[in-house]
C-alpha positions as CSV (number, residue, x, y, z in Angstrom):
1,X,-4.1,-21.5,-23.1
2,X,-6.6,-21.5,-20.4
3,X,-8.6,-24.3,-20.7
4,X,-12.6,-24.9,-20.0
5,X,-12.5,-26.6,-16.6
6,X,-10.1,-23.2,-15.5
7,X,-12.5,-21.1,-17.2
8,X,-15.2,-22.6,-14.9
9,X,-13.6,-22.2,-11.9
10,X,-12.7,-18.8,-12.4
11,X,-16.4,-17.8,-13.0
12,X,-17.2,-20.0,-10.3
13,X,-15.1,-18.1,-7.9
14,X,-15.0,-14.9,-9.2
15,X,-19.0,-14.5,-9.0
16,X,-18.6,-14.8,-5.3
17,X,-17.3,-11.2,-5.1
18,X,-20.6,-10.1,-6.4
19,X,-22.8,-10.7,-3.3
20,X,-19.5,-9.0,-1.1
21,X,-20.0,-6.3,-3.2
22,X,-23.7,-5.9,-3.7
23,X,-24.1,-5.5,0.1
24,X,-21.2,-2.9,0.4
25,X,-22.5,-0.7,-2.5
26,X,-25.9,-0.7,-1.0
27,X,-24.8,-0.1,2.4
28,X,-22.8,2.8,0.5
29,X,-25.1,4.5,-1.6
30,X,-27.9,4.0,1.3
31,X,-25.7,6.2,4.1
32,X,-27.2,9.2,4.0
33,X,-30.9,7.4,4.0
34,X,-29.7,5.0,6.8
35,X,-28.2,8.2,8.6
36,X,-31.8,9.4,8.8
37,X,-33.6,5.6,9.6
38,X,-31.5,4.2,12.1
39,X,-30.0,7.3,14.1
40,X,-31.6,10.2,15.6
41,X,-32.2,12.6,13.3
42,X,-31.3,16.2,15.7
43,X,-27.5,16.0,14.5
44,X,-27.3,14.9,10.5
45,X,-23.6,15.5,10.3
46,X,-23.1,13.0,13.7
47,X,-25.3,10.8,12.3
48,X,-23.3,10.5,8.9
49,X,-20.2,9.9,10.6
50,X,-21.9,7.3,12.8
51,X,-23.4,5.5,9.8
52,X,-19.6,5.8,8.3
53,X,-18.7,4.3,11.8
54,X,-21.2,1.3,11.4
55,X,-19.7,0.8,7.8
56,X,-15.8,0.9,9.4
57,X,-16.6,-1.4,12.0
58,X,-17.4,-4.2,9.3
59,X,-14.3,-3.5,8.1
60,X,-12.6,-4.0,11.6
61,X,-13.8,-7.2,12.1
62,X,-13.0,-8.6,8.8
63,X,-9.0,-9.9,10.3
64,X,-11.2,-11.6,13.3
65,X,-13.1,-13.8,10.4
66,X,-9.3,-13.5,8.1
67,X,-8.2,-15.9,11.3
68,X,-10.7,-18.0,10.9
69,X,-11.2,-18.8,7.2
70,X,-7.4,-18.2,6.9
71,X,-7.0,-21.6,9.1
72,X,-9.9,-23.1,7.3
73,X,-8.2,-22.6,4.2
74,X,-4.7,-23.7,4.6
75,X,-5.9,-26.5,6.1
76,X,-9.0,-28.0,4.4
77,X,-8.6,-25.9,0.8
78,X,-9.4,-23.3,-0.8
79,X,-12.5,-24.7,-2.6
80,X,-14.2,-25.6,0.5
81,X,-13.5,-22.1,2.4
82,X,-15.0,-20.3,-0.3
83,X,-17.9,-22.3,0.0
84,X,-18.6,-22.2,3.5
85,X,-17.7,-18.6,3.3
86,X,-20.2,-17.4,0.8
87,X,-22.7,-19.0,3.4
88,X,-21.6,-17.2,6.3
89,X,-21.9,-13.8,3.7
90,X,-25.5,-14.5,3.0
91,X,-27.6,-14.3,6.6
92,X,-26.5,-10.5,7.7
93,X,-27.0,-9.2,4.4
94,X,-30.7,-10.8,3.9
95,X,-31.3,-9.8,7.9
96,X,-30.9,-6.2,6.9
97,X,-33.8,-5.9,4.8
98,X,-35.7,-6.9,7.6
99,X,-34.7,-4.6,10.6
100,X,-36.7,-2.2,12.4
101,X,-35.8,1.7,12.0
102,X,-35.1,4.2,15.3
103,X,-38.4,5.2,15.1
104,X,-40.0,1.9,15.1
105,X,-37.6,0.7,17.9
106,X,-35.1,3.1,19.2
107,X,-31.5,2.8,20.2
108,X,-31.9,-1.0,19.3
109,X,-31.6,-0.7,15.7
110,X,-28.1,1.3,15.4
111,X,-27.0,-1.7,18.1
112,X,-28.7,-4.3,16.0
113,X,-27.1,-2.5,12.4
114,X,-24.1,-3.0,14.3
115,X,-24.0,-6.4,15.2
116,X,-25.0,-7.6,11.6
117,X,-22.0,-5.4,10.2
118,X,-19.8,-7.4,12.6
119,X,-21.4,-10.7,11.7
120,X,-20.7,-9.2,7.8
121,X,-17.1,-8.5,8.6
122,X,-15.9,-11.8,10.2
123,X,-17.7,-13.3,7.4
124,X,-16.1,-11.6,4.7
125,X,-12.8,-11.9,6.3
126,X,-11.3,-14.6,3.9
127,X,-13.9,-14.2,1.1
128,X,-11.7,-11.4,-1.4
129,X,-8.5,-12.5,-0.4
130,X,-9.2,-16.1,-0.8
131,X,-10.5,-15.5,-4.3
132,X,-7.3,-14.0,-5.0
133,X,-5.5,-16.8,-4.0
134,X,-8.0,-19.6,-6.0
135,X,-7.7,-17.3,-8.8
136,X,-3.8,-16.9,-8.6
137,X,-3.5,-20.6,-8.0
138,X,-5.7,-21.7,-10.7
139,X,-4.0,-19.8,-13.9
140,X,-1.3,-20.5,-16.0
141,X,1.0,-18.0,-15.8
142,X,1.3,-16.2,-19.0
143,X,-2.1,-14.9,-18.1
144,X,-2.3,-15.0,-14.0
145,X,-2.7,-10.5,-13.5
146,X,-5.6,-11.0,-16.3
147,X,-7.4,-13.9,-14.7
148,X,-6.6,-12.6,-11.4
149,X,-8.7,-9.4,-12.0
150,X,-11.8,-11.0,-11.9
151,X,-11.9,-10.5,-8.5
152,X,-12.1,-7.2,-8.9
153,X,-14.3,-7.3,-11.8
154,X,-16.9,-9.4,-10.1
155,X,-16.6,-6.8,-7.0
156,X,-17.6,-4.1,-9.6
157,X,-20.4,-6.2,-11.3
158,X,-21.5,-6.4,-7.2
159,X,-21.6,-2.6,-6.9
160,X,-23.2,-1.8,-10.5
161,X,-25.7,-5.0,-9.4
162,X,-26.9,-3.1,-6.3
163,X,-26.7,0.6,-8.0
164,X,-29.0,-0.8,-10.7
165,X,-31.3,-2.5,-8.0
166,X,-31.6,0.3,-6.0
167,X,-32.6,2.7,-9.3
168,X,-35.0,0.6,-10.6
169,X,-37.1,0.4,-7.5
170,X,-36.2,3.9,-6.5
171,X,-38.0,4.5,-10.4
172,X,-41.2,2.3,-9.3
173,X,-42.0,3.7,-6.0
174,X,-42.5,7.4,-4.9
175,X,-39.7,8.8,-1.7
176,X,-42.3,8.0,0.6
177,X,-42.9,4.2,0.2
178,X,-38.7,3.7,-1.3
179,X,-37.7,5.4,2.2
180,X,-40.2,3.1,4.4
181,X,-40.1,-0.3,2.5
182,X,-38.6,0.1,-0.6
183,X,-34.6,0.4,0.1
184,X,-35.2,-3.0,2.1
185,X,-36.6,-4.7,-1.3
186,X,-32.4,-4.7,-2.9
187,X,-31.5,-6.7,0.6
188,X,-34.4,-9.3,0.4
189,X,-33.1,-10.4,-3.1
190,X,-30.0,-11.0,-1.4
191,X,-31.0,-14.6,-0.8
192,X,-31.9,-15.1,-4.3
193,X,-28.3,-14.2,-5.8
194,X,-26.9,-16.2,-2.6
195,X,-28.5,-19.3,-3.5
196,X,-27.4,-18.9,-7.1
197,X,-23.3,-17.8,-6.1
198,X,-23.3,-21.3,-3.7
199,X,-24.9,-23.2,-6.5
200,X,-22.2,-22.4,-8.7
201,X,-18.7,-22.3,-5.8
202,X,-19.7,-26.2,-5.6
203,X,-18.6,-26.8,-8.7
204,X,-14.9,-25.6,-7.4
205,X,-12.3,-27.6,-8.1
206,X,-9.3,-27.8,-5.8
207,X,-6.1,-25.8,-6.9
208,X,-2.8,-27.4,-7.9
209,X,-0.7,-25.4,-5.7
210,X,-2.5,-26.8,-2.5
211,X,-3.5,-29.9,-3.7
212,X,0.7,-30.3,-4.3
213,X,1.4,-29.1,-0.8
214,X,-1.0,-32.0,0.6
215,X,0.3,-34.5,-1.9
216,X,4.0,-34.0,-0.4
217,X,2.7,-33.0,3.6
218,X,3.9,-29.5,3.0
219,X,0.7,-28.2,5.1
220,X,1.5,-26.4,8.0
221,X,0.2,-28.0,11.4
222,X,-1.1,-24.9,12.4
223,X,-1.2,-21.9,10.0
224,X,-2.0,-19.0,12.2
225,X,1.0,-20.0,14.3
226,X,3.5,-20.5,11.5
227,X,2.3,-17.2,10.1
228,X,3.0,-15.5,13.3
229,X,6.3,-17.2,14.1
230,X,7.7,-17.2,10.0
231,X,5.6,-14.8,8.0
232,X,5.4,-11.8,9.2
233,X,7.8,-9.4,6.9
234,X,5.5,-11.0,4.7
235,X,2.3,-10.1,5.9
236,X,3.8,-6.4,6.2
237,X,4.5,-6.2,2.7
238,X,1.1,-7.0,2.0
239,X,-0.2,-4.6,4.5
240,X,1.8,-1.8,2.5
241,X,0.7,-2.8,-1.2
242,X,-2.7,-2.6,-0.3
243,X,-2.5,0.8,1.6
244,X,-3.0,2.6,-1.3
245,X,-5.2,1.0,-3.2
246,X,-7.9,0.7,-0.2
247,X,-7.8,4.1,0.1
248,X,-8.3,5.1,-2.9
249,X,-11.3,2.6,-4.2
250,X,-13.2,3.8,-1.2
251,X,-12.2,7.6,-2.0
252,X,-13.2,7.4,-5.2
253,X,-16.2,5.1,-5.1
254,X,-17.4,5.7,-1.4
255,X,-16.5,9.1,-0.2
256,X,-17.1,10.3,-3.6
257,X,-21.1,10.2,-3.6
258,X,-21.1,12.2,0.0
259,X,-18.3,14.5,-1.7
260,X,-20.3,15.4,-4.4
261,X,-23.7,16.1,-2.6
262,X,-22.4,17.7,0.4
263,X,-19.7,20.3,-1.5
264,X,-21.1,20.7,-5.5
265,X,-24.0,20.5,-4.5
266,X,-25.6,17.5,-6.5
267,X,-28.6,15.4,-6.2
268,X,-28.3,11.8,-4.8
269,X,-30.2,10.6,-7.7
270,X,-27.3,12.4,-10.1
271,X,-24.2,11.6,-7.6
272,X,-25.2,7.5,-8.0
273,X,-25.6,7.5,-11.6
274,X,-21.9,8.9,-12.0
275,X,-20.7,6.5,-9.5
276,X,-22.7,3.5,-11.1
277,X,-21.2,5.0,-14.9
278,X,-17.9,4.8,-13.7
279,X,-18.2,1.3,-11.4
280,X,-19.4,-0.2,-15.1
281,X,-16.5,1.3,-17.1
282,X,-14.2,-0.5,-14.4
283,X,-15.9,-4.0,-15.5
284,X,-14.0,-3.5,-18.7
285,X,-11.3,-1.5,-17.6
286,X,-9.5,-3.6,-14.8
287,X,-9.4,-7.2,-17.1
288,X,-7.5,-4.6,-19.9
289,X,-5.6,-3.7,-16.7
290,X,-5.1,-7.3,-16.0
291,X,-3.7,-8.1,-19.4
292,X,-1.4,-4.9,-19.5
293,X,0.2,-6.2,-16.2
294,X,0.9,-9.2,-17.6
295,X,3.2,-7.7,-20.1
296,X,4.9,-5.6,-18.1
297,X,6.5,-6.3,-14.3
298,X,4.6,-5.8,-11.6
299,X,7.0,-3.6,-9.7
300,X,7.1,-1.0,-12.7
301,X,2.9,-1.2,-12.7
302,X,2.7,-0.6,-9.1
303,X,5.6,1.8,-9.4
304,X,3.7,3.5,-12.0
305,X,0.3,3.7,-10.0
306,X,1.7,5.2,-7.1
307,X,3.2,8.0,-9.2
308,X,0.5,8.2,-11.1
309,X,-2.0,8.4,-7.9
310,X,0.4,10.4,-5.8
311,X,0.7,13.6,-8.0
312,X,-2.7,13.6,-9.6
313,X,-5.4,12.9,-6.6
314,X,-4.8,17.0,-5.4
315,X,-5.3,18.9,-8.3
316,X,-7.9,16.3,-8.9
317,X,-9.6,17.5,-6.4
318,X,-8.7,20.7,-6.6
319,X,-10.4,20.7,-10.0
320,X,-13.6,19.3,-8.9
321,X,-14.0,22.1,-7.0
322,X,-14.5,24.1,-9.3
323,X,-17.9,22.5,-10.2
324,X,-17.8,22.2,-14.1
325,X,-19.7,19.4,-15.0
326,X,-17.9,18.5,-17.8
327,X,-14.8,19.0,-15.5
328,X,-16.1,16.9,-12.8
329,X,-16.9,13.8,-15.2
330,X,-12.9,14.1,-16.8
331,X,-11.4,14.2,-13.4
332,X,-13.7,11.3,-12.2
333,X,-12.7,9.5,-15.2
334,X,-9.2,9.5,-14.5
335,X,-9.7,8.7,-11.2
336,X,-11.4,5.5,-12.4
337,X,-8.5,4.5,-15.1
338,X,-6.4,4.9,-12.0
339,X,-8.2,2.5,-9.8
340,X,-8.7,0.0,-12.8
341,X,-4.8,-0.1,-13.0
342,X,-4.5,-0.7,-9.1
343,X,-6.7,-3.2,-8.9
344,X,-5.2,-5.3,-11.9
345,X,-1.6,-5.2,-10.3
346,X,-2.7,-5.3,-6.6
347,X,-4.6,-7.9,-6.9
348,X,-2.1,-10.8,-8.5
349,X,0.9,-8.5,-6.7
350,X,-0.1,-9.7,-2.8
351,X,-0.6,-13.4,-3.5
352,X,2.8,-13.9,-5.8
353,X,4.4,-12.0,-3.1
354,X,3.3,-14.3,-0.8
355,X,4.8,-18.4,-0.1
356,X,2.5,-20.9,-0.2
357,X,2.8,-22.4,3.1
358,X,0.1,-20.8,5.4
359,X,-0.3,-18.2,2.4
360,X,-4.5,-17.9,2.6
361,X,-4.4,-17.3,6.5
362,X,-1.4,-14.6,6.5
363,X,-2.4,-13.4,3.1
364,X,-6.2,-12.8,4.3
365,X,-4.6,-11.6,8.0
366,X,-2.6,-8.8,6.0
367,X,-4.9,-8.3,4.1
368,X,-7.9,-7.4,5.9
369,X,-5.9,-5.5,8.7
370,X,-5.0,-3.0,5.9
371,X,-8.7,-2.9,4.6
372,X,-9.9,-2.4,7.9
373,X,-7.7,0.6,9.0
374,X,-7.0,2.3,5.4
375,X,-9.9,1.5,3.4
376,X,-12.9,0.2,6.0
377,X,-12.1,3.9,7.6
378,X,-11.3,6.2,4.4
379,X,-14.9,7.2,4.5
380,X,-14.8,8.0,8.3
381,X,-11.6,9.9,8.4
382,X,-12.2,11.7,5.0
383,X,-15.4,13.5,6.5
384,X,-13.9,13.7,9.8
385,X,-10.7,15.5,8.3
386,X,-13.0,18.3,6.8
387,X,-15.7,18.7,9.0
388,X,-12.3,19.3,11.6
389,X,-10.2,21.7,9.2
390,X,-12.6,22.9,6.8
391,X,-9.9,22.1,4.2
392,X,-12.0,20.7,1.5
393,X,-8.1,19.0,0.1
394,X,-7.6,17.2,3.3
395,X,-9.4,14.0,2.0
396,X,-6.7,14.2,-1.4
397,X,-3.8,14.9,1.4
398,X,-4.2,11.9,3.2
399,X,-4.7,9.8,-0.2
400,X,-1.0,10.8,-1.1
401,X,0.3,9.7,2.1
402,X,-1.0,6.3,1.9
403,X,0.3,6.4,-2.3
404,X,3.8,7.2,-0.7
405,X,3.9,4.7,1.9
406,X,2.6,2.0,-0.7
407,X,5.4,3.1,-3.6
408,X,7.7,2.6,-0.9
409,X,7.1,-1.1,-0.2
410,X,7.1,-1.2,-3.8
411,X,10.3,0.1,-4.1
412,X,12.3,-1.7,-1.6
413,X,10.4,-4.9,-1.5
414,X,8.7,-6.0,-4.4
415,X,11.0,-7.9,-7.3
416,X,10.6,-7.3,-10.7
417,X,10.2,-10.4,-11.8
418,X,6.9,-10.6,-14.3
């Protein structure tokens, strides 16, 4: 049975996904408005992808901060990372609601957008991987894949957080005043929810599993090194379980939105509220995910998700374009069951199949190179592939490919042991 001091932890540590999140689904749902504030506005289609761009580049500097907290946390703990890592989190995201817009200032506020993504990305390096690990770590094992999903389910409760946020003062204010001041108004309370996450990660306790390898001196010297030198068919295995899973979260969740508005012609206002009904069915999807997993293997779930993804994202999309409402919502409701089952297995899959030793700074390294070059740039290379081919399926093509390479890994590399 999970007991009440594991119950506190989990909370503890699984609430720290929310801020992540909250800043990633605003950024999200705000790219076609920040498109418009902080790039010239002759070219909208260039100035999508470069606001996609902005977005990826958070993503690519997320292994830069992996390194960092990665050392931080096989060496001083899991606990204490999380903590110092929610604080790093906190400034960039606050310090957007506060920037000046390309009218106001020019060229200087893509460059300064920029630099507060990068400060975002190192930041988040070792934030969702390390809550993998503390939440891995802290569970008994009958009910690890169920606990474990937290993560994801506080990233959701992040992105339904910042949906609801942005409605409700999108309701209160006319397009006028929301596009001058009132999209900065879901930043500014940033700092509150910050204060209240760091409040709660300091009542973390330690794991087991690394307060056993400093009990016997089984902590690497240097973790990056040992990872580098030891590690790394490991830290390609996680590289290819998360391929697919990236991908298609950001598809589904990210792309979507743009998808939706730019080919079916549908209002942002009605695009978000889909995304934002779906992103709450996910809160009690994935822990029903979770629990599944734990009674079945996690090489026969992954197995199964891959399948599953691989032969159904093409027609899925195929389908949508056919624009029936009540068409659209079935297809986008499978898509979401899909996702919730990926994210329940992925999730506890990457840290059991990863050793202890060193295993928050090569998981977090693996980790967040895969994020940054599958999911970081779905987005980006989605809209690039159509606006090159005019093949509205090319988005769906590409989704399969990383499915395949992912079922692969799965195949050859994962055990199936519970």
């Amino acid at each position: 049975m999970i007991k009440p001091h594991q119950i506190q932890s989990i909370l503890g540590s699984s609430i720290g996904n929310v801020l992540e999140w909250y800043d990633f689904g605003l950024f999200a749902m705000y790219s076609s408005l920040f498109s418009r504030l902080f790039f010239p506005s002759k070219d909208a289609h260039s100035a999508l992808i470069m606001t996609f761009g902005i977005l990826a580049i958070g993503f690519l500097c997320r292994p830069i901060g992996s390194v960092i907290f990665g050392y931080l946390g096989d060496k001083q703990g899991r606990a204490k990372t999380l903590r110092l890592s929610i604080l790093m989190i906190s400034i960039p995201t606050l310090l957007i609601g506060f920037l000046p817009t390309y009218a106001e200032i020019g060229i200087l506020a893509p460059t300064l957008l920029t630099l507060i993504r990068i400060w975002q990305g190192i930041s988040l390096g070792g934030e969702y991987s390390g809550n993998l690990i503390y939440l891995v770590e802290s569970s008994p094992k009958p009910y690890r894949a169920t606990i474990t999903s937290f993560a994801a389910t506080g990233a959701n409760v992040g992105i339904l957080l910042a949906a609801s946020v942005s409605a409700i003062v999108n309701y209160l204010l006319n397009d006028h005043l929301f596009q001058t001041i009132g999209w900065r108004i879901p930043y500014i309370l940033s700092g509150v929810l910050s204060l209240f996450i760091y409040f709660t990660r300091l009542k973390l306790q330690e794991t087991k599993v690394f307060s056993e390898l400093k009990k016997h001196h089984r902590l690497v010297k240097n973790p990056i090194s040992f990872v580098f030198k030891h590690n790394i068919p490991y830290m390609l295995r996680i590289m290819g379980l998360t391929c697919m899973g990236s991908t298609f979260y950001y598809l589904c969740f990210v792309f979507m939105p743009t998808f939706l508005m730019q080919n079916l012609n549908y209002s942002m206002k009605k695009a978000s509220s889909l995304m934002t009904f779906f992103i709450a069915t996910m809160i009690l999807f994935v822990p029903l995910a979770g629990r599944l997993c734990d009674q079945i293997s996690r090489k026969k779930m992954l197995l199964f998700n891959a399948t599953v993804i691989t032969i159904f994202t093409i027609p899925a999309f195929n389908l949508l374009l056919d624009n029936y409402s009540l068409v659209v919502f079935l297809v986008l409701i499978l898509l979401t069951i899909a996702s919730s089952l990926e994210q329940a297995t992925t999730s506890v899959a990457v840290v059991e199949n990863y050793p202890p030793p060193a295993r928050y700074a090569g998981l977090s390294i693996g980790y967040n190179i895969s994020n940054a070059f599958f999911g970081g740039t779905a987005p980006l290379i989605c809209e690039a592939l159509i606006h090159k081919t005019h093949f509205l399926l090319a988005p769906a093509v590409y989704i399969v490919a990383c499915s395949i390479l992912t079922g692969l890994v799965v195949l050859f590399f994962v055990s199936d042991a519970p």
